[in-house]
N, C-alpha and C positions, 0 to 999 in steps of 0.2 A: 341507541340513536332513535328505533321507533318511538319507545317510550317519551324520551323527552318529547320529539318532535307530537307528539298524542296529548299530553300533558299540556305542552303552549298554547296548543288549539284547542283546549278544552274538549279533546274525544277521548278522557279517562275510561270510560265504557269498552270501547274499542280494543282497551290494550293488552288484555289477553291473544283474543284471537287473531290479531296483527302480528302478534310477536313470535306466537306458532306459526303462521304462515309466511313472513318473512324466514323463521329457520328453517323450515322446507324449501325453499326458493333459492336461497342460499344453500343448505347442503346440497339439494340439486346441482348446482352452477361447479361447485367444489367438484362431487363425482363424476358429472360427465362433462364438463368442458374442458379439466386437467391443464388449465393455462393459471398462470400467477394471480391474476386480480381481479376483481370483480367488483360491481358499485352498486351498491343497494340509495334509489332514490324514494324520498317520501313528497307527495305532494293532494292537496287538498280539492278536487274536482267540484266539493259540494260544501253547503255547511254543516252539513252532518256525515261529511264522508270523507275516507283515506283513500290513497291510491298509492302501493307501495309497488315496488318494482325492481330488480334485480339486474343488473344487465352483465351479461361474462362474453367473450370472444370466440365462443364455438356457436357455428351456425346450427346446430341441429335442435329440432325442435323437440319440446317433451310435448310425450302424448299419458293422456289417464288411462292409469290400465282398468280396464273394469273386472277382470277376470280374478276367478275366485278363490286362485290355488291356493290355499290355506296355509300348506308350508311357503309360502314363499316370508323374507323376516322383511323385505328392503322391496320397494317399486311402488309403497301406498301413498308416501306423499299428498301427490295434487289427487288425490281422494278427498283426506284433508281440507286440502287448500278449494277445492272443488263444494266443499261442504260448510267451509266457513265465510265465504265470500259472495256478493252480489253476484261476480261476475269475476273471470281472467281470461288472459289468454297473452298471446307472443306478438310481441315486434319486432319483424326480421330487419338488420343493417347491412348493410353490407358487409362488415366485418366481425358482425358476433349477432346478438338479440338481447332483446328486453323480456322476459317474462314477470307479469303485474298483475294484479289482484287489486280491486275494490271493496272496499268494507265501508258499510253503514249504521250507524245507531239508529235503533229503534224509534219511530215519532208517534209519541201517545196519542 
């Protein structure tokens, strides 16, 4: 879905690192929200930019671990997503959240 939605709008550039961070976002929502469904929204803030967003029905928010355990396999994620993105962060509902990421193409 990112992909097409990247493709329409002419941000083929984008579509790697949209589509890693979307899977992070999503496997996120999967592991700790443990509820059936979840809605991944794409939408265009800029003309050179995505704004993808996840939204599941557990309130709790993630935090980036920055810590360096080395063994650990699972927790890096929004390291990731931290690293490929303008900008994220949460939008609490009342009933669940949004976590979103913005991605820009480079302007020569």
């Amino acid at each position: 879905m990112v992909r097409a939605a990247l493709i329409v709008r002419g941000l083929e550039s984008l579509i790697d690192n949209a589509t890693l961070v979307v899977t992070e976002l999503v496997s996120n929502a999967v592991d700790h929200s443990r509820l059936p469904s979840i809605r991944v929204l794409v939408s265009r803030p800029s003309a050179n930019g995505i704004r993808v967003g996840v939204v599941d029905r557990s309130r709790t928010v993630p935090v980036l671990r920055t810590d360096s355990n080395g063994d650990q396999v699972r927790g890096r994620g929004l390291v990731l997503v931290d690293a490929l993105t303008e900008q994220w962060g949460t939008e609490p509902y009342r009933w669940g959240k949004q976590v979103w990421a913005e991605l820009k193409e480079e302007t020569a």
